[in-house]
C-alpha atoms as an extended CHARMM CRD file, in Angstrom:
* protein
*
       186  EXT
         1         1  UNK       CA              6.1470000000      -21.6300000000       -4.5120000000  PROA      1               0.0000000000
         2         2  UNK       CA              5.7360000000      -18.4410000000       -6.1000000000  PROA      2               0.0000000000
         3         3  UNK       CA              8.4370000000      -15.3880000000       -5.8130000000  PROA      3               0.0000000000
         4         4  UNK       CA              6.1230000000      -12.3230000000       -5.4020000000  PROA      4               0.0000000000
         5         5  UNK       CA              7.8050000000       -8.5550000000       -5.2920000000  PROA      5               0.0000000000
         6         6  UNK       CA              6.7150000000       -7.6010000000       -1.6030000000  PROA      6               0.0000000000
         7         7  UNK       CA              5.6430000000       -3.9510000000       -1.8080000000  PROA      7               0.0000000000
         8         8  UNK       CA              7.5200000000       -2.0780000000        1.2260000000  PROA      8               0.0000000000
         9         9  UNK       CA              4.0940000000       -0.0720000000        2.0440000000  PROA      9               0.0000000000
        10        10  UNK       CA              2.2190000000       -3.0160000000        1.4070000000  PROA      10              0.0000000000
        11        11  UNK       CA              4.1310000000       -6.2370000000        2.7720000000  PROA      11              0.0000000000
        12        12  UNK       CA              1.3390000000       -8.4860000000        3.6980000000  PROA      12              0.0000000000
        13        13  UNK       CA             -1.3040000000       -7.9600000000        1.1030000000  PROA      13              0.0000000000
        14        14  UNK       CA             -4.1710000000      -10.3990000000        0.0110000000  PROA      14              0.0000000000
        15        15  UNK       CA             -6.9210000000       -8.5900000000       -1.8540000000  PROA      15              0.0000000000
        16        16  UNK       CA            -10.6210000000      -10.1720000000       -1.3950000000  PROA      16              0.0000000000
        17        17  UNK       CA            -12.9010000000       -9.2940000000       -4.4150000000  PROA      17              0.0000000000
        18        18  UNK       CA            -16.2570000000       -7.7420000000       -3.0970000000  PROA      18              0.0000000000
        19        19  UNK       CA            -18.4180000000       -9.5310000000       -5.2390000000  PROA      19              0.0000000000
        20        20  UNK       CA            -16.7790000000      -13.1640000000       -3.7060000000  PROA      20              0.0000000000
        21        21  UNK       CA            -19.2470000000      -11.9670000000       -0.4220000000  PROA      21              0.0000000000
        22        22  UNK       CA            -22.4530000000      -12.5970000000       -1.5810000000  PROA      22              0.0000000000
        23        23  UNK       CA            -25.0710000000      -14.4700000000        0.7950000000  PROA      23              0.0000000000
        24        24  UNK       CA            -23.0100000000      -16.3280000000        2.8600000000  PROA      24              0.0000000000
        25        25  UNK       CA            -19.6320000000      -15.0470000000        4.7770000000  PROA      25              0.0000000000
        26        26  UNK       CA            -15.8910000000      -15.9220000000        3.3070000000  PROA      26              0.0000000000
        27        27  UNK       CA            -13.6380000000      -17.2990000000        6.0570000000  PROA      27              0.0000000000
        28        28  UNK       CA             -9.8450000000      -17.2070000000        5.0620000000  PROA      28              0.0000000000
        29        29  UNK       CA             -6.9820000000      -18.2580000000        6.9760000000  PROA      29              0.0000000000
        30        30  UNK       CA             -3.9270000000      -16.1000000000        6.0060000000  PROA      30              0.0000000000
        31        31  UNK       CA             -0.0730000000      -17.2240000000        7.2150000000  PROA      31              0.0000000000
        32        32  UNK       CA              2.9290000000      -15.0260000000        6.1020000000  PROA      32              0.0000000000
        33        33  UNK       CA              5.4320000000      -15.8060000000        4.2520000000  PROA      33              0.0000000000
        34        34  UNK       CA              9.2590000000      -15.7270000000        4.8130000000  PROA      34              0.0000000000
        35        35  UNK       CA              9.9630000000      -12.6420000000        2.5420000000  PROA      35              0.0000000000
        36        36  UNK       CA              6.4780000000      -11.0410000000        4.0280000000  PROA      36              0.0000000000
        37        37  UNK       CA              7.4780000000      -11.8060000000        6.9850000000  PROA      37              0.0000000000
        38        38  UNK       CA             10.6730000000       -9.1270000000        6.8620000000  PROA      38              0.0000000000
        39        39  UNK       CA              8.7190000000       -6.8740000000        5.2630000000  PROA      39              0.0000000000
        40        40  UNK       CA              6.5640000000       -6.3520000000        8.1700000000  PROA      40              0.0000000000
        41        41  UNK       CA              9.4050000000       -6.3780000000       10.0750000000  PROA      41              0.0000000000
        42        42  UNK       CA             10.9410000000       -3.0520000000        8.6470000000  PROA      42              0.0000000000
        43        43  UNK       CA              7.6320000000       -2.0710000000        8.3550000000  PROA      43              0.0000000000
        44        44  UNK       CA              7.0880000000       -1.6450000000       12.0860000000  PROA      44              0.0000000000
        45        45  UNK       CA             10.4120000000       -1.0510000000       12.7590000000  PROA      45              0.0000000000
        46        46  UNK       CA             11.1340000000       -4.4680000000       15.1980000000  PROA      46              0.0000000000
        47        47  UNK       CA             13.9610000000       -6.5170000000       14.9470000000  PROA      47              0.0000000000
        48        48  UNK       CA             12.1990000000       -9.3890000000       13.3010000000  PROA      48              0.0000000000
        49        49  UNK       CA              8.5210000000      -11.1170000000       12.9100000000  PROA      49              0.0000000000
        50        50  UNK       CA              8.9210000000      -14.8840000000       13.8580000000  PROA      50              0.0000000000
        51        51  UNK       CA              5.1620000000      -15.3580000000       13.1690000000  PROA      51              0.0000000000
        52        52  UNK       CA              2.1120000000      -14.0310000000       11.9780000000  PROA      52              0.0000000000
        53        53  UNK       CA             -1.2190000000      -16.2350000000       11.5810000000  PROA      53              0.0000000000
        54        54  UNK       CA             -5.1620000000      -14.3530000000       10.7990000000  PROA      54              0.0000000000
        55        55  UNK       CA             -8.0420000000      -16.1170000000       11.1230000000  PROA      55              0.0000000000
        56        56  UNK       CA            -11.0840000000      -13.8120000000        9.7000000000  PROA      56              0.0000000000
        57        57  UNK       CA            -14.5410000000      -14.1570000000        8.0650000000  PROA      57              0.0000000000
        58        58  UNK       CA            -16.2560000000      -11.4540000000        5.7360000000  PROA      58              0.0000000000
        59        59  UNK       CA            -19.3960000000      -10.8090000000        5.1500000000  PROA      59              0.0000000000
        60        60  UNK       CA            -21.9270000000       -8.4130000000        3.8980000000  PROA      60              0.0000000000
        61        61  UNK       CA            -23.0950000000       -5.8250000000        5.7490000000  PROA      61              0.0000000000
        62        62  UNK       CA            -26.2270000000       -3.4400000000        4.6820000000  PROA      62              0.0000000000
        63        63  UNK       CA            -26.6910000000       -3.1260000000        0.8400000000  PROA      63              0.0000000000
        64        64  UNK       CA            -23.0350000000       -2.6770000000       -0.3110000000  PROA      64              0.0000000000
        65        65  UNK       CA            -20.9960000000       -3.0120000000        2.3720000000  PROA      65              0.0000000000
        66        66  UNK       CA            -18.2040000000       -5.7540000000        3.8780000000  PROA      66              0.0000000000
        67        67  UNK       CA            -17.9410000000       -6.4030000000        7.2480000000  PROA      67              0.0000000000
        68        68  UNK       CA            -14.3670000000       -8.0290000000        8.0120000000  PROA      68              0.0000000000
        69        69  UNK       CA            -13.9200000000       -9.9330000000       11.9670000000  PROA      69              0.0000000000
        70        70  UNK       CA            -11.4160000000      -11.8380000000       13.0810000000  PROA      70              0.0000000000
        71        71  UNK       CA             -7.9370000000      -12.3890000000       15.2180000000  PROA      71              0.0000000000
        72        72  UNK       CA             -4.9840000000      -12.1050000000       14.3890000000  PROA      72              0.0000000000
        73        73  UNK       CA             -1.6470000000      -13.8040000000       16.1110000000  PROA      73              0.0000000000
        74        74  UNK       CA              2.0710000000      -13.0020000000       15.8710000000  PROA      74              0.0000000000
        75        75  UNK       CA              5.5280000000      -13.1330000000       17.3410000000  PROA      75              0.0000000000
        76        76  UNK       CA              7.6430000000      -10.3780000000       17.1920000000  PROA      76              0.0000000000
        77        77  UNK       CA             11.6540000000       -9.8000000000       18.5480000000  PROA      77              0.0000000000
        78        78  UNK       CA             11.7630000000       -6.1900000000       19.5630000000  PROA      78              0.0000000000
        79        79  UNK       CA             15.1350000000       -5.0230000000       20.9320000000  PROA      79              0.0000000000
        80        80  UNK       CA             14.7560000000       -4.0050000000       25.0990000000  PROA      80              0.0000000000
        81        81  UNK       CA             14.2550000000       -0.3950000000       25.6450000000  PROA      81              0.0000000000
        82        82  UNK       CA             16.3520000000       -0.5060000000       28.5660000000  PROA      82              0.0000000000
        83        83  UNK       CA             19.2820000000       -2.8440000000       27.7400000000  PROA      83              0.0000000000
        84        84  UNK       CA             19.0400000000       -3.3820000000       23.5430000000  PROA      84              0.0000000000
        85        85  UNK       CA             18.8680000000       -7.2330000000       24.2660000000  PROA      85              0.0000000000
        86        86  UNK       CA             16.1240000000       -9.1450000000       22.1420000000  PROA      86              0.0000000000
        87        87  UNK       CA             12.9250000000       -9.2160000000       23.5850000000  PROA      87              0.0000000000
        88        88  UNK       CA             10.5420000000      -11.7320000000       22.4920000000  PROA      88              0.0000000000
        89        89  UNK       CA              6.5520000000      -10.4340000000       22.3460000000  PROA      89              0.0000000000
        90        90  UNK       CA              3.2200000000      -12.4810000000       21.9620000000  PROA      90              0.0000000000
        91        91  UNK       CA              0.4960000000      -10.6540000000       19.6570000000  PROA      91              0.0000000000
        92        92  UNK       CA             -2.9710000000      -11.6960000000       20.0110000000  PROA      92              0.0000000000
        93        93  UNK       CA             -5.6600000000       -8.8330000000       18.6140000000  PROA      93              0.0000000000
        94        94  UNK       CA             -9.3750000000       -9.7950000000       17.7170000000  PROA      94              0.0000000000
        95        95  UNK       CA            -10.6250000000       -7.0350000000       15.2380000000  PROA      95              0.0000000000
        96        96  UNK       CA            -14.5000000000       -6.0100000000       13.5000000000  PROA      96              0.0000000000
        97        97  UNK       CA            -14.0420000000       -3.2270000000       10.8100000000  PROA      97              0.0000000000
        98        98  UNK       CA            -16.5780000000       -2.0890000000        8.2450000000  PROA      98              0.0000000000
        99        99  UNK       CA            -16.1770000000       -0.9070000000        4.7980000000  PROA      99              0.0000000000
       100       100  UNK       CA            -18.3630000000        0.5810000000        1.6540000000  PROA      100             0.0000000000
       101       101  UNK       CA            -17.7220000000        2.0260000000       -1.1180000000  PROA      101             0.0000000000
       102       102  UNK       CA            -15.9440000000        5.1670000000       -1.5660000000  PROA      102             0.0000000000
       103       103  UNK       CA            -18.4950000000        8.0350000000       -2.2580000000  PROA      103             0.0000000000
       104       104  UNK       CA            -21.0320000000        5.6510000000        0.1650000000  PROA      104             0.0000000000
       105       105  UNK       CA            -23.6610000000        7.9210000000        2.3730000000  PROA      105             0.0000000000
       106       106  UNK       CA            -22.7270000000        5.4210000000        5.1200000000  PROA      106             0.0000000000
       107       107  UNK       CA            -19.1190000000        6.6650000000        5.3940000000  PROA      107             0.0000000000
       108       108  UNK       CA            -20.3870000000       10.3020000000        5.7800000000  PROA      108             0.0000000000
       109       109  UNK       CA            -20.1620000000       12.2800000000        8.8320000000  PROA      109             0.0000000000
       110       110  UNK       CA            -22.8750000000       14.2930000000        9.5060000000  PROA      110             0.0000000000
       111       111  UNK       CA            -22.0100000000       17.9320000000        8.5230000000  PROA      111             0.0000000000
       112       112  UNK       CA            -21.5500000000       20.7550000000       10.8840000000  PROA      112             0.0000000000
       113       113  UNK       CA            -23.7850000000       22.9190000000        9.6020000000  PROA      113             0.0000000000
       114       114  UNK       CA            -26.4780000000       20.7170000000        9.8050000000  PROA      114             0.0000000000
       115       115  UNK       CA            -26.3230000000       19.4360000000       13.4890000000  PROA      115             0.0000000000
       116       116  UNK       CA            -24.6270000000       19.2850000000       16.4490000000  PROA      116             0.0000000000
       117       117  UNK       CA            -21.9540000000       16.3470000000       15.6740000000  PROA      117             0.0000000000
       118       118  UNK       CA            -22.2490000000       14.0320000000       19.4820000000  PROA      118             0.0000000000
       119       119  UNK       CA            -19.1840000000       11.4930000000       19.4200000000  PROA      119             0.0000000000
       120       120  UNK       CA            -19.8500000000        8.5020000000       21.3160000000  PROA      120             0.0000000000
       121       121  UNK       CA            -16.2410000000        7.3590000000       22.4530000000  PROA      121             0.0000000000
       122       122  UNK       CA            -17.7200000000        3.6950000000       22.8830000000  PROA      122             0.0000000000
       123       123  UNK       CA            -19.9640000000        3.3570000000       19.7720000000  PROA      123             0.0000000000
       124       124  UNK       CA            -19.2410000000        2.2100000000       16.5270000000  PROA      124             0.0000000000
       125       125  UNK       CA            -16.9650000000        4.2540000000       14.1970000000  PROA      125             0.0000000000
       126       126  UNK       CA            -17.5700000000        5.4770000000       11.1000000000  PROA      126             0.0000000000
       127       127  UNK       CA            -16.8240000000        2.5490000000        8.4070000000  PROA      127             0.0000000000
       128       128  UNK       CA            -13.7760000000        2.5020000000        6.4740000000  PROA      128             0.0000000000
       129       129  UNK       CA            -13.6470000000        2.9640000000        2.3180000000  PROA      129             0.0000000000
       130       130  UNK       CA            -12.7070000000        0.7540000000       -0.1030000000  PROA      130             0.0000000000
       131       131  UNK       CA            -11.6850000000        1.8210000000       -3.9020000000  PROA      131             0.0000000000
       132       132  UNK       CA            -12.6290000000       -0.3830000000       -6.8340000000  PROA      132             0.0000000000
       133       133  UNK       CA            -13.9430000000       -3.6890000000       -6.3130000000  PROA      133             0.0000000000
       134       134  UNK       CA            -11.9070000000       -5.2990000000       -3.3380000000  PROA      134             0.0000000000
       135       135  UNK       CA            -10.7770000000       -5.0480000000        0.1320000000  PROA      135             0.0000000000
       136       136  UNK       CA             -7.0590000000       -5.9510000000        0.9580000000  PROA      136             0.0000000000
       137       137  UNK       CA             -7.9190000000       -8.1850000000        4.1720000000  PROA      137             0.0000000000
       138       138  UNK       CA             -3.8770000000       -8.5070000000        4.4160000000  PROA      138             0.0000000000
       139       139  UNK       CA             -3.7730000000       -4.7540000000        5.3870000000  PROA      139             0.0000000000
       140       140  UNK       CA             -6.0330000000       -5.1850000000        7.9050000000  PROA      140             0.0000000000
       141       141  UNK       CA             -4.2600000000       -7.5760000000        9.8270000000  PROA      141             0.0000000000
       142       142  UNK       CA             -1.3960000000       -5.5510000000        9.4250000000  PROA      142             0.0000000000
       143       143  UNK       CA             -2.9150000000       -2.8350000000       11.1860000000  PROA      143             0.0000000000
       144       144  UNK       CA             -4.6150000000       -4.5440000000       14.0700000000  PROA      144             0.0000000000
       145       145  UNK       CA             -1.3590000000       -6.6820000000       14.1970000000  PROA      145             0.0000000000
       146       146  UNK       CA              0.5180000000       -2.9700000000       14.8800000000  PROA      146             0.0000000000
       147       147  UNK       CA             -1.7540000000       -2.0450000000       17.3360000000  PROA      147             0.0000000000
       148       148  UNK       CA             -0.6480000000       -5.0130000000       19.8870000000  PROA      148             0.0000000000
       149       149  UNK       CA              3.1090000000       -4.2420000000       19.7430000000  PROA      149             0.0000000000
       150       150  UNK       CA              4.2250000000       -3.3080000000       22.7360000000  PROA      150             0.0000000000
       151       151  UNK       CA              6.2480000000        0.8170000000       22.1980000000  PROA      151             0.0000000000
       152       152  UNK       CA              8.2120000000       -0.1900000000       25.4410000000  PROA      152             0.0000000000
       153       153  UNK       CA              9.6450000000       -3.5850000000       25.3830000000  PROA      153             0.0000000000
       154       154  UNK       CA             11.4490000000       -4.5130000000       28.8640000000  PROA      154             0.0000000000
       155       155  UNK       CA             13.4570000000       -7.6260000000       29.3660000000  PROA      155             0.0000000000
       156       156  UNK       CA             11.8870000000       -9.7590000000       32.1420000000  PROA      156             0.0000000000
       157       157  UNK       CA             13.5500000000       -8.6410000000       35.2290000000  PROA      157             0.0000000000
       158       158  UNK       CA             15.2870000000       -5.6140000000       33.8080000000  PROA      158             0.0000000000
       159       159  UNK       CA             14.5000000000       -2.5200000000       35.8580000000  PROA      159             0.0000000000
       160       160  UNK       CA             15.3430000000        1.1320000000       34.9500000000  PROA      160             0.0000000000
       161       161  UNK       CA             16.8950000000        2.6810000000       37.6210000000  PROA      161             0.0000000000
       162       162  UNK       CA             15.7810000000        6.4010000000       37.6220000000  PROA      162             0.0000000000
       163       163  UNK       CA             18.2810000000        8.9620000000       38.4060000000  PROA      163             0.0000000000
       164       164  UNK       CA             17.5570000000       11.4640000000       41.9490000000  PROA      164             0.0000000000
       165       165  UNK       CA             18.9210000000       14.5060000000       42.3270000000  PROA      165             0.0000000000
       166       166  UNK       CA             20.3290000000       15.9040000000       45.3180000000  PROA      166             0.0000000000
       167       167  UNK       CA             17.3800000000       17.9510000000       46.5970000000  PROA      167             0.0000000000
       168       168  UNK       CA             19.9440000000       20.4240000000       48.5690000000  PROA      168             0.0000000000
       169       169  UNK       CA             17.9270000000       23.4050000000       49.6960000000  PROA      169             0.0000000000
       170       170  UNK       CA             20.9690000000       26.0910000000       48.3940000000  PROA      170             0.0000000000
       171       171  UNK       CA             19.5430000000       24.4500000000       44.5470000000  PROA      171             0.0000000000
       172       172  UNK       CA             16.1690000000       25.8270000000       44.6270000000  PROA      172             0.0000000000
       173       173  UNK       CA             15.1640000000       28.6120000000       42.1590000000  PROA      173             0.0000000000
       174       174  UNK       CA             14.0910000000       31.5090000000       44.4750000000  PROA      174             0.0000000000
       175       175  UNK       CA             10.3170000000       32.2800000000       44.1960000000  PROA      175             0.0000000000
       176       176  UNK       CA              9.6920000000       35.5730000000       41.4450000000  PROA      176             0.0000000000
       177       177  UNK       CA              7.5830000000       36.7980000000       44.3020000000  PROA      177             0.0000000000
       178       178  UNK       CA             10.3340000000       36.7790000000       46.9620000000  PROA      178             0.0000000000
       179       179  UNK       CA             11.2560000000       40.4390000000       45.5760000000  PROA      179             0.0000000000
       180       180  UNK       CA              7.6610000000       41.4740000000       46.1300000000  PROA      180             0.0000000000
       181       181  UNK       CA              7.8620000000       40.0940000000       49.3830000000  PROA      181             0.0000000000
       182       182  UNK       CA             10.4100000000       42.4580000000       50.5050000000  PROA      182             0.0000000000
       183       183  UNK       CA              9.4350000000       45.3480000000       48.6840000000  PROA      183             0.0000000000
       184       184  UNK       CA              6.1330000000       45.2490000000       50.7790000000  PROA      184             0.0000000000
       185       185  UNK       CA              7.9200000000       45.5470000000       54.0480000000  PROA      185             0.0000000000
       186       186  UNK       CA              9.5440000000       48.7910000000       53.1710000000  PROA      186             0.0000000000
């Protein structure tokens, strides 16, 4: 087994050269490594990454384009938002992203001085770029990976128990319009 420098921006990196996707789609199984595995872990800022499995195909899409689909599955140990305690999480994301070319007319959004730009909140976005000649399919897991943590982790059975305030009537703020109030009277 190899011992490859893992890039701190970067952990889980696998480029795919372009020109590999010719007629038929590429299907890859990717499975991190022990030292990528930390790496993603200080990358998202968990505890630690027990797991982290992507099954995806690419393929081409229009003239010079890659279209990259698949799931991706992890286990991550986030501490509890509540208590601190280790909280174990299931990730389980199914992705479709599509790149071209940097400088591609298909990346382009229509100008504003041309039309009216209409953004369709369900449609398809705008496709991603790619520089040179290959897409880094580890990245992309990455990403979609990210998306499923959960930014509140809570220990089964754990409740926060919100603090009430005394609702006294003598607390409340008197109205700015209470001095209007009175004035009128006179």
């Amino acid at each position: 087994m190899k011992n490859i420098e893992v890039d701190a921006e970067r952990p889980f990196s696998h480029p795919v050269k372009v020109g590999r996707i010719s007629g038929g789609p590429v299907e890859m199984h990717l499975k991190a490594n022990a030292q990528e595995l930390q790496g993603l872990a200080t990358l998202w800022g968990v505890l630690s990454v027990e797991r982290l499995d992507a099954n995806i195909k690419l393929s081409r899409w229009k003239r010079d384009g890659v279209r990259v689909k698949g799931r991706v599955t992890a286990k991550v140990v986030q501490a509890c938002v509540v208590s601190l305690d280790p909280v174990e999480s299931e990730i389980d994301e199914e992705f479709d992203e599509l790149f071209v070319p940097e400088g591609s007319k298909l990346a382009r959004a229509p100008s504003a001085d041309t039309a009216e730009i209409v953004l369709d909140p369900d449609g398809p976005d705008i496709p991603e770029t790619f520089e040179g000649d290959a897409i880094d399919a580890g990245v992309v897991v990455t990403e979609f990976a990210a998306l499923g943590i959960d930014p509140y982790p809570r220990k089964p059975g754990l409740d926060f128990e919100p603090h009430i305030e005394d609702t006294a009537e003598d607390d409340r703020k008197p109205s700015p319009f209470a001095a209007l109030k009175a004035w009128k009277k006179e």
